[in-house]
C-alpha positions as CSV (number, residue, x, y, z in Angstrom):
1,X,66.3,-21.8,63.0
2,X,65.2,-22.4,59.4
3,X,62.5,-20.1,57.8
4,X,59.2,-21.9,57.9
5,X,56.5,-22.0,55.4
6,X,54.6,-20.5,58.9
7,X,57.3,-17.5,59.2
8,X,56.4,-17.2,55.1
9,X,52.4,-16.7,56.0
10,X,53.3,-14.7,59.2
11,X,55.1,-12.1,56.7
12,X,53.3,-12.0,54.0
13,X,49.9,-11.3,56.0
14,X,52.1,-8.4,57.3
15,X,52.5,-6.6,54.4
16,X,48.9,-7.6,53.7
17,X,47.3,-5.7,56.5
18,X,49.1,-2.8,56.2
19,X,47.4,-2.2,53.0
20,X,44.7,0.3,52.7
21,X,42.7,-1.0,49.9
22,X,42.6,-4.4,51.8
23,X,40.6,-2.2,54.7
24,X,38.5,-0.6,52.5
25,X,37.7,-3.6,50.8
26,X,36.4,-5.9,53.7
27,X,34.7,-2.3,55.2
28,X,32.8,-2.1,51.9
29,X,31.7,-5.9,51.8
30,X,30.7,-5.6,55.7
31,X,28.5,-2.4,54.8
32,X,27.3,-3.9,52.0
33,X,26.0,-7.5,53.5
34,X,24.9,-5.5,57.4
35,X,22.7,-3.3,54.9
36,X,21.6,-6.0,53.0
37,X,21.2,-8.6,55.7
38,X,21.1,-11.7,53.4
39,X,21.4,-15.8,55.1
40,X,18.7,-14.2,57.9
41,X,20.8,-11.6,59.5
42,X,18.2,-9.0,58.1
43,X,15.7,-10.5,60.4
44,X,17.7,-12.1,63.2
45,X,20.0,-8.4,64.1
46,X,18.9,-4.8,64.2
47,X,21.0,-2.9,62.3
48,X,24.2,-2.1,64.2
49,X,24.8,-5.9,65.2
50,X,24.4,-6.6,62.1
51,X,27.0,-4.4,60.4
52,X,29.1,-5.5,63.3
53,X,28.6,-9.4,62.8
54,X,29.5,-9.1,59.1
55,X,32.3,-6.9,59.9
56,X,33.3,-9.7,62.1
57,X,32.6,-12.2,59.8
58,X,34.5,-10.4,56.8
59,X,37.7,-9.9,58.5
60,X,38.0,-13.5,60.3
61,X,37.2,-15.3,57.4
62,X,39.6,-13.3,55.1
63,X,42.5,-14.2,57.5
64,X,41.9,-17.8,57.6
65,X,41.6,-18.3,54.0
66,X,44.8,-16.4,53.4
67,X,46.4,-17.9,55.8
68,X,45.8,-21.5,54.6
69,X,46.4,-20.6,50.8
70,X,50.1,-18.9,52.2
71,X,50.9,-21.9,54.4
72,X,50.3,-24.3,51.7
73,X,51.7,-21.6,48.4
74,X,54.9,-22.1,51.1
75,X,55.1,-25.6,51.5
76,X,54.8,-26.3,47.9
77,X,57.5,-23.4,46.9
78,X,60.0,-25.1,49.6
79,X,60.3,-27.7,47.6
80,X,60.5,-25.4,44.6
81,X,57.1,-26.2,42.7
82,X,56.1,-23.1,40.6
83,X,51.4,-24.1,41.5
84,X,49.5,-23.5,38.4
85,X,46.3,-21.2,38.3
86,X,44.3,-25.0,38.7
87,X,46.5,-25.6,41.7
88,X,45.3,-22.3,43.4
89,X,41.9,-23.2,42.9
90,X,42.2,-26.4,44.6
91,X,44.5,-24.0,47.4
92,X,41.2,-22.1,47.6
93,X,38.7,-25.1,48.0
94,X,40.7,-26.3,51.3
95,X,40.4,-22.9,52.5
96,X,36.9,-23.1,52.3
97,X,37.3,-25.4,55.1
98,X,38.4,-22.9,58.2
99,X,36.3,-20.6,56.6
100,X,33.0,-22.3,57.4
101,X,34.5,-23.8,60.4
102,X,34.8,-19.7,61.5
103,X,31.6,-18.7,60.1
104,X,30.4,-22.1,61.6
105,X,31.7,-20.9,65.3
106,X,30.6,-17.4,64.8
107,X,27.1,-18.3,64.7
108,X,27.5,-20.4,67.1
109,X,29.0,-17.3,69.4
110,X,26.1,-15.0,68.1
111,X,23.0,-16.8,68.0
112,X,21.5,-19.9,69.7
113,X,23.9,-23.2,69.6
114,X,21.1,-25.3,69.9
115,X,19.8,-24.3,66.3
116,X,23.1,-23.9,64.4
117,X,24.5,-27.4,64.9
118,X,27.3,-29.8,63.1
119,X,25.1,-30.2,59.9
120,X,25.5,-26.5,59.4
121,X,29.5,-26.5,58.6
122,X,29.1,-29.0,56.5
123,X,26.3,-26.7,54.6
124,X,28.4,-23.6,54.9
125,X,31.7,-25.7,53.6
126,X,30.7,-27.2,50.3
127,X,29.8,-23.2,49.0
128,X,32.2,-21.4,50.7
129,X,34.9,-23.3,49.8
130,X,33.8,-23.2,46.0
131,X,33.7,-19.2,46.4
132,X,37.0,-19.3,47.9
133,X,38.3,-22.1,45.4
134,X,36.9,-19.5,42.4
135,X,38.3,-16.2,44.0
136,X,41.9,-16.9,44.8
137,X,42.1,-18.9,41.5
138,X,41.0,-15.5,39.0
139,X,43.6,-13.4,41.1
140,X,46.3,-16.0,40.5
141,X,45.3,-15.9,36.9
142,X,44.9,-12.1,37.0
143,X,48.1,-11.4,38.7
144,X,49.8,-14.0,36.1
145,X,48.7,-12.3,33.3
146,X,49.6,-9.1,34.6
147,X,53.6,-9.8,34.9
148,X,53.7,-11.4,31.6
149,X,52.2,-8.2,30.0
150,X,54.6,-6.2,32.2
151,X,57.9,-8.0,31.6
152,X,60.1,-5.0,32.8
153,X,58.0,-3.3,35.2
154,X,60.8,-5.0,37.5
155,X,64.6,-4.9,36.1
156,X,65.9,-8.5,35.8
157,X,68.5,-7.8,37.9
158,X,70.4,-5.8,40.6
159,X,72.1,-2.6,39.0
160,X,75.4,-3.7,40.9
161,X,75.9,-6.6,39.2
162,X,76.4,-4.3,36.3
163,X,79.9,-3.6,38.2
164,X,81.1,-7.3,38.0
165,X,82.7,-9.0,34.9
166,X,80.3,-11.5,33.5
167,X,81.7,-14.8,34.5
168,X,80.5,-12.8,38.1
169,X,77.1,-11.5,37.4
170,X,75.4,-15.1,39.2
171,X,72.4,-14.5,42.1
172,X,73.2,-12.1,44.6
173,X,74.1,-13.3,48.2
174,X,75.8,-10.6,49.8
175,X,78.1,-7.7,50.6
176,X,80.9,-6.9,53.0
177,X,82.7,-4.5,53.5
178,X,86.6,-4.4,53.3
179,X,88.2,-1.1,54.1
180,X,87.5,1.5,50.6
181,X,85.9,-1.7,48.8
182,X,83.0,-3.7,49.1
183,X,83.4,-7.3,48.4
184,X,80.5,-8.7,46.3
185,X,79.4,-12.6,46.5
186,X,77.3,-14.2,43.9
187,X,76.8,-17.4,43.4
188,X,79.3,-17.4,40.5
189,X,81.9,-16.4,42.8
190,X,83.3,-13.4,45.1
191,X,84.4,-9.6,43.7
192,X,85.6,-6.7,45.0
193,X,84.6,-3.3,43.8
194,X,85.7,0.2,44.8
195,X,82.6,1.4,46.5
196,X,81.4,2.5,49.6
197,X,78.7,-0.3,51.0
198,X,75.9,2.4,51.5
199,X,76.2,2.9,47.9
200,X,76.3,-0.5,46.6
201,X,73.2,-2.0,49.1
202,X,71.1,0.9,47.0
203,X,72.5,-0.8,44.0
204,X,70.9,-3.9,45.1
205,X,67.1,-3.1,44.7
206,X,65.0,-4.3,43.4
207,X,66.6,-7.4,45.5
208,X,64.8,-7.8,48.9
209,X,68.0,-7.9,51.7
210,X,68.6,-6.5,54.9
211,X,71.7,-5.1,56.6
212,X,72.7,-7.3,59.3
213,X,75.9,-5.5,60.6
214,X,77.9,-2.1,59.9
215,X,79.8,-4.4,57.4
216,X,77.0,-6.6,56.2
217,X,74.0,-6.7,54.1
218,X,72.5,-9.7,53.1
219,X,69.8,-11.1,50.3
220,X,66.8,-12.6,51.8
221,X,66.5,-15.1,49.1
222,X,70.2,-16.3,50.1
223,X,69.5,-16.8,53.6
224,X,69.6,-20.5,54.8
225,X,69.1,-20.8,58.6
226,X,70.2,-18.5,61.9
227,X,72.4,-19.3,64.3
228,X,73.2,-18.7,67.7
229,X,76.9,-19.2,69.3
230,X,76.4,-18.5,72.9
231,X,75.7,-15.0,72.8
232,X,76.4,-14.3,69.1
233,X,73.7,-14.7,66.6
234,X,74.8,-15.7,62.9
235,X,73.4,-15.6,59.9
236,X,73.9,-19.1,57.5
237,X,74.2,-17.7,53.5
238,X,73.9,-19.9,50.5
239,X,77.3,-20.3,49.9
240,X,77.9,-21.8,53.7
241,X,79.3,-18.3,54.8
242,X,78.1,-17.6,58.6
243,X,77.8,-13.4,58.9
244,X,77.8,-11.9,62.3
245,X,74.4,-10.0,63.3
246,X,75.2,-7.5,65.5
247,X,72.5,-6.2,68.7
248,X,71.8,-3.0,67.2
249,X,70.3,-5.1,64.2
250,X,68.1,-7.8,65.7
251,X,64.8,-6.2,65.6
252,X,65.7,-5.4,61.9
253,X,65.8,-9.1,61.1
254,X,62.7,-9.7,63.1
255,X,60.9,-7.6,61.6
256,X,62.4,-8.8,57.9
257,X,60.8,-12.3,59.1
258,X,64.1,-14.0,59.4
259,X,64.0,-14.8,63.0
């Protein structure tokens, strides 16, 4: 199957939760606003339902927006369109829309339906989704601004490409190994270099690949669709190359996002 802009979100929320700051962030903003008690809450909850509905309400509506912004940053990359700072702001604005539509259905959940009805999402929408539209617009813009002041924070490219003659040195799709060598394929064609593979996949970084099989490692960024022939599962490069996965590396690929 191909990768999906929904196997994109999937993976990048991921590596999004396992990050600390991202906890202490929302656990802040949910002690902050349960102490605070603004939109009624102060009155409506004593005190430990209403750090817990904020909590809630932090952490539900922080995974629909970035989900939405991720599904559509990945439908609009598919078909290789670099979005703008302006065109994450407008990213933000539709995610304003599952965000009240969960704030919406939290209140529903917490207090009386019959006083929060349809009217209210429509309330909660129009702010929420100008909050959301501002937010994820400044970190675009912040995070823009940060890699052009820090143009080689990252090297340009894979210190094993180094190893090929120029005419070589294309994008990275992957290695193999062939008895004391280790055959290199770019997209400007295949070398072989005197290496062991070990050696050369930590040559690779910082390209993001995976090692499929004992004789394989392959760049993410290369990978075009997996397939299955009967009981084998192959991997589809760049270049039309099918690469054998073998069992022992199937969860690796799963949990790289690639299947």
């Amino acid at each position: 199957m191909s990768r999906s802009p929904m196997q994109f979100a999937k993976r990048q929320l991921k590596v999004t939760l396992r990050s600390p700051l991202l906890w202490v962030a929302l656990g802040a903003a949910s002690a902050v606003f349960g102490m605070v008690g603004p939109f009624g809450t102060y009155e409506a909850l004593g005190l430990p339902a209403r750090l817990g509905y904020w909590a809630l309400v932090a952490v539900t509506t922080y995974l629909a927006g970035f989900l939405c912004v991720t599904l559509l940053e990945a439908c609009f990359a598919a078909n290789d369109i670099r979005p703008s700072t302006a065109t994450f702001a407008v990213y933000g604005a539709i995610a304003g829309l599952p965000v009240a539509a969960v704030v919406w259905l939290i209140n529903i959940w917490i207090f009386d339906a019959k006083v929060i009805g349809f009217g209210a999402l429509i309330a909660y929408t129009v702010p929420l989704s100008a909050i959301a539209s501002g937010c994820v617009a400044y970190f675009s813009m912040t995070l823009e601004n940060t890699q052009k002041s820090e143009p080689s924070a990252v090297p340009q490219r894979p210190p094993l490409l180094e190893r090929l003659t120029p005419e070589r040195r294309g994008e990275l799709y992957y290695l193999t190994m062939q008895d004391h060598y280790v055959e290199v394929v770019t997209s400007k064609g295949t070398s072989l270099v005197l290496l062991r593979l070990a050696d050369a996949i930590k040559e690779t970084a910082p390209l993001d690949g995976v090692q499929i099989h004992r004789s394989h490692w392959i760049a993410r960024d290369a990978v075009r669709e997996t397939q299955r022939q009967g009981d084998r599962l192959m991997i589809k490069m760049a270049n039309g190359e099918t690469l054998p996965v073998s069992r022992s590396r199937r969860n690796t690929l799963k949990d790289a996002g690639l299947l």
